[in-house]
Structures are given as structure tokens and as C-alpha cells.
C-alpha positions as CSV (number, residue, x, y, z in Angstrom):
1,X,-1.3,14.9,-21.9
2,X,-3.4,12.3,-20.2
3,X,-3.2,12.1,-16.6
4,X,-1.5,8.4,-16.5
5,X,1.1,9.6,-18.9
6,X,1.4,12.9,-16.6
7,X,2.1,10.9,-13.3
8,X,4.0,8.5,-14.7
9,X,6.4,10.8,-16.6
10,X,6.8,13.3,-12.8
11,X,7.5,10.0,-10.8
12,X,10.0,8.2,-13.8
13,X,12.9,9.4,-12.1
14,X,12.1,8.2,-8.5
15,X,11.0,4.6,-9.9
16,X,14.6,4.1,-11.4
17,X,16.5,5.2,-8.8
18,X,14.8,3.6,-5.7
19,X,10.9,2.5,-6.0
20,X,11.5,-0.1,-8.6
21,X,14.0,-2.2,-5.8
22,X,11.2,-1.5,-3.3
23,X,7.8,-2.5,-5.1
24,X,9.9,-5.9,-6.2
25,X,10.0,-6.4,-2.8
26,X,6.6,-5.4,-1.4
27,X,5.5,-8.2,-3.7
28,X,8.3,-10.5,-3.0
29,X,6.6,-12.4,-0.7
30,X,2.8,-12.2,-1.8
31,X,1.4,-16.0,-2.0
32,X,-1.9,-15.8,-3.0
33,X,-3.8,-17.2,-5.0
34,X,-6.7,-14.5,-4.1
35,X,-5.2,-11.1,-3.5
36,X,-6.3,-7.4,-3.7
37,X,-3.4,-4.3,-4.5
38,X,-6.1,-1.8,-3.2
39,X,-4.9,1.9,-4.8
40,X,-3.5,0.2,-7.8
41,X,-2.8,3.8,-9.5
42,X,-1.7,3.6,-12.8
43,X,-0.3,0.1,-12.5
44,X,3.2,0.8,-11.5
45,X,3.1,-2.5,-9.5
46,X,1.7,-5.2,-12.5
47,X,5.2,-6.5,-13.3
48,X,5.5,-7.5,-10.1
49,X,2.5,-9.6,-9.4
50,X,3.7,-13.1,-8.9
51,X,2.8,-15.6,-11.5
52,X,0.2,-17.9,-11.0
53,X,-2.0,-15.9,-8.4
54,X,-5.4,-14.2,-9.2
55,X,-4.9,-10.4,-8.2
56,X,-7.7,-7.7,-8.0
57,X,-6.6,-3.8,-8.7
58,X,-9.0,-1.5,-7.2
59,X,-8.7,2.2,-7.9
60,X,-10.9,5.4,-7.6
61,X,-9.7,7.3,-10.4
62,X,-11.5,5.9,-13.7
63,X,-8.1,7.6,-15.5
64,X,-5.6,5.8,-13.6
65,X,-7.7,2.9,-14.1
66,X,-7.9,3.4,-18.1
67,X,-3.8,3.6,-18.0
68,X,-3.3,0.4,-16.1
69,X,-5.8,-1.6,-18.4
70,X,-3.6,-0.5,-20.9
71,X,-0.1,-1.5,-19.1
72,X,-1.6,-4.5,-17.9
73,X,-1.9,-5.7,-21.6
74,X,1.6,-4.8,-22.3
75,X,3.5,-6.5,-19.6
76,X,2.3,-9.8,-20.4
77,X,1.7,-12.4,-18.2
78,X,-2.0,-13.0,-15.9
79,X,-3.7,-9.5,-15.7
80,X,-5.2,-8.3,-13.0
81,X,-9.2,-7.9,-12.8
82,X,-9.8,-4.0,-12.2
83,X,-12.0,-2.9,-10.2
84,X,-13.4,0.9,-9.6
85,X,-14.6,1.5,-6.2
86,X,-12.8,3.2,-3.1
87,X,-10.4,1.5,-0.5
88,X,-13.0,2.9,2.3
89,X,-15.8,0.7,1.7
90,X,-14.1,-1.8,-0.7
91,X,-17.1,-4.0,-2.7
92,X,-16.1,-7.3,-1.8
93,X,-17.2,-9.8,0.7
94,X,-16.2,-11.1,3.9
95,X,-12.8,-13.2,4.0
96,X,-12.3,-12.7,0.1
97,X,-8.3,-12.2,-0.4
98,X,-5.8,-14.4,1.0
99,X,-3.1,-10.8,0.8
100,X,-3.7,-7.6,0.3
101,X,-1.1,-5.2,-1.3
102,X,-1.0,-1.2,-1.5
103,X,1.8,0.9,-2.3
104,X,1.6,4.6,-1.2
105,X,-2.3,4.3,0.0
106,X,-2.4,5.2,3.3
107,X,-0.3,8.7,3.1
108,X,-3.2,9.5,0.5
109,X,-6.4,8.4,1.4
110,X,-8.7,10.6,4.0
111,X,-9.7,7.9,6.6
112,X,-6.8,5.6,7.3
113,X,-8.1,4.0,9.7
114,X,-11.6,3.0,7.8
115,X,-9.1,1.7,5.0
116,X,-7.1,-0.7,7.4
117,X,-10.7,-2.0,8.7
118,X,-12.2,-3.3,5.4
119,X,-8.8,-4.8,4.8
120,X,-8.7,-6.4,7.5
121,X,-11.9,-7.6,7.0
122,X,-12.1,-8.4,3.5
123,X,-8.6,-10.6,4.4
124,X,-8.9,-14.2,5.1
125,X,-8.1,-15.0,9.4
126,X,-4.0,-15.5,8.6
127,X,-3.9,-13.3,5.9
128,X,-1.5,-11.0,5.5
129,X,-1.4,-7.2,4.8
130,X,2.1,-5.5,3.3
131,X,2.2,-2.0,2.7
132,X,5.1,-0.1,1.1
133,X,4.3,3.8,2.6
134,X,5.8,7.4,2.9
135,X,6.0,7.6,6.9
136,X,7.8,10.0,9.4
137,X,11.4,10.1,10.0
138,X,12.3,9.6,13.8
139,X,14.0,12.6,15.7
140,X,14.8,16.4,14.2
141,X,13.8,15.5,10.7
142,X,10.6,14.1,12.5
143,X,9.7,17.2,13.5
144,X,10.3,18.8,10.3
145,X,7.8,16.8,8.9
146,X,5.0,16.8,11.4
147,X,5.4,20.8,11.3
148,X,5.6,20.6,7.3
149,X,3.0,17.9,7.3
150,X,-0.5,20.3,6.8
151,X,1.1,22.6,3.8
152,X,2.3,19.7,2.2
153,X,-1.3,18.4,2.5
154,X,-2.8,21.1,1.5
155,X,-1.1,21.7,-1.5
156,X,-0.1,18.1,-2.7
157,X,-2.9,16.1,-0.4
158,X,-0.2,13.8,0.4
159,X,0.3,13.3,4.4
160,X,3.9,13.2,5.2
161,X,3.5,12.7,8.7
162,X,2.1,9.0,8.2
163,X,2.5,6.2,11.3
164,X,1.1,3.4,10.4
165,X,2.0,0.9,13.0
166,X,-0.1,2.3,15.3
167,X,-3.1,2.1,13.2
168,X,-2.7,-1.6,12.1
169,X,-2.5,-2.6,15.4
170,X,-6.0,-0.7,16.0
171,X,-7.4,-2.9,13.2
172,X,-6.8,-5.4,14.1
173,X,-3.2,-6.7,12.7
174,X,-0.3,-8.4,14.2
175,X,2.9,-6.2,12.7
176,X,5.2,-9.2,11.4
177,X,8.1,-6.8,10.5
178,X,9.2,-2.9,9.4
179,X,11.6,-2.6,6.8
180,X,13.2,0.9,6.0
181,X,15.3,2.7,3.9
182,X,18.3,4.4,5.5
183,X,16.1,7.6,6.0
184,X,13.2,6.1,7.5
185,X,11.2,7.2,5.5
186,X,9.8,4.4,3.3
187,X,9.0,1.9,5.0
188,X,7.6,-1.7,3.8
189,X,5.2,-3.1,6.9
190,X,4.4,-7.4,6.9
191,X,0.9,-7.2,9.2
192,X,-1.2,-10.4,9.9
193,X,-5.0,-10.5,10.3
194,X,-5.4,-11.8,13.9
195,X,-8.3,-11.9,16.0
196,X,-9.1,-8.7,17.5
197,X,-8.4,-9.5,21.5
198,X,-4.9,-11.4,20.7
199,X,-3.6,-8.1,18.4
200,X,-4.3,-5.7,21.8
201,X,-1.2,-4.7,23.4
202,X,1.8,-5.9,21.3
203,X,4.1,-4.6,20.8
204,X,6.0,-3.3,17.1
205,X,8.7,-5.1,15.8
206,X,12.5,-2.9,15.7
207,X,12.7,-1.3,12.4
208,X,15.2,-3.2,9.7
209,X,17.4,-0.6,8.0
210,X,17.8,-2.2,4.1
């Protein structure tokens, strides 16, 4: 079975009962017209790009990327422009995207912090970043993921542990707003590209339970 058609098939059951609801939204309020989904996968999120906007779909994994040339011509509609190359040292210029869009990138990748700096520098000054992301539970069940966080690494090379916020503020965003599920532990993060001296110091928005 081909690895698309493997991932797809493990995560089917997830997608119907919560990460359908949630990707709708993580692109909900994507304007455009230029925007990059970096981490694209096997193009889960394509029915969901907004009409009338040009969107780039960059992924590492020449498989993933075969599937979602092959879902993109299925779902109808504007198709994205793939692109193979990795979210760490993205191929793109300057100020090229007016948003940029990832689903599940940052609990995945090895240098978080490299991947928020190209995006933040491949954004237009206003863009805006939106992230839907696996993160850390506050208090007991916190800890049970920081302590199961390395096995679950190891094994999986997924990082459960994940805090974004702190991050984006690093790079240079300005967090706009957090939007959870009842567990806390999906969140969907709106973060504007702000000069780097005004995003110093401020402070994160409260969490909004959906």
C-alpha cells in the first residue's frame, strides 16, 4: 500500500470525528491572494482552500507530494502549485505570501524555531500566520505529556510537548488569538508578522475553549 493511501486510511477516523471541523476553520479566515500551506502532507487540507486565492503546498516527502497532486485534481476547483523543498529553508523570496497556513508542522519538524523564521520572513509585513497544532495540556495531564513527550518522539517522531506561543513571539509574531478544544490540546493560533522590536514583550492572548 502506498504511503499516502497508508496515512490517510490510520488518520480517517480522527478526520471525521474532529479534524475535519477544525481544518475548515484554520482556513476559514485565510484571505490571500498569495499564500503558502507549508507541510501540505498528503493534501488533507485542499478542500478547504478558499476560492479565488493562489496557494503554494510545500512538502518534503516526494510521496505525500505524489498523493496530493492526485487529490488536488479530484477536488475540483484552483489547485495548488506544489512545491518539494523543506519548511526550514523554504525556496521563496522575501515578502512572497500574504498568509501562511500549516496544519500539524511544528509538533513534527526538528527546528521549530528555524521554521517560524522563514515564515515570518517569507510573509508579507501584516501578514498573518495560522497554525492548527498538537500542544500541551495545562496542569496534571501537562505533565503527563512533558514526561511522555521523548518516548513518544522516539518512537512516532511526533513532539507532544509542543508550545508554540512562546516561539512565535521569538519570531517575530504578534499572537492575534488561541483557540482550543475542550482538552487543550489542539489548538488553532492567528499570529501577525510585526516588526521585530514592537512583538518584544507582549503578552499571549487567554485561550478560547471551542
Amino acid at each position: 500500500m502506498r504511503k499516502g493511501v497508508a496515512y490517510d486510511m490510520g488518520l480517517w477516523p480522527l478526520e471525521v470525528a474532529l479534524l475535519r471541523r477544525w481544518r475548515r476553520r484554520l482556513w476559514s479566515g485565510v484571505r490571500g491572494p498569495r499564500v503558502l500551506e507549508l507541510g501540505s502532507g498528503t493534501g488533507l487540507n485542499f478542500r478547504y482552500h478558499p476560492p479565488g486565492v493562489s496557494v503554494t503546498a510545500l512538502d518534503s516527502d516526494p510521496d505525500y507530494l505524489r498523493h496530493s497532486a492526485e487529490r488536488s485534481r479530484g477536488d475540483g476547483g484552483d489547485a495548488p502549485s506544489l512545491v518539494r523543498g523543506s519548511a526550514e529553508a523554504l525556496p521563496f523570496p522575501d515578502s512572497s505570501f500574504d498568509d501562511v497556513v500549516a496544519s500539524f508542522l511544528l509538533c513534527s519538524v526538528e527546528d521549530r524555531e528555524r521554521v517560524l523564521e522563514e515564515a515570518h520572513r517569507v510573509l508579507r509585513s501584516g501578514g498573518t500566520l495560522r497554525l492548527l497544532e498538537h500542544c500541551k495540556p495545562s496542569g496534571r495531564m501537562g505533565d503527563i505529556f512533558s514526561r511522555a513527550a521523548p518516548w513518544v518522539s522516539e518512537r512516532f517522531g511526533d513532539r507532544i510537548d509542543n508550545e508554540p506561543t512562546p516561539l512565535l513571539r521569538a519570531a517575530g509574531f504578534e499572537v492575534r488569538s488561541v483557540d482550543t478544544t475542550a482538552g487543550r490540546t489542539l489548538r488553532l493560533i492567528v499570529a501577525d508578522k510585526v516588526p521585530a522590536a514592537e512583538s518584544k514583550g507582549m503578552d499571549s492572548p487567554p485561550e478560547k475553549p471551542s
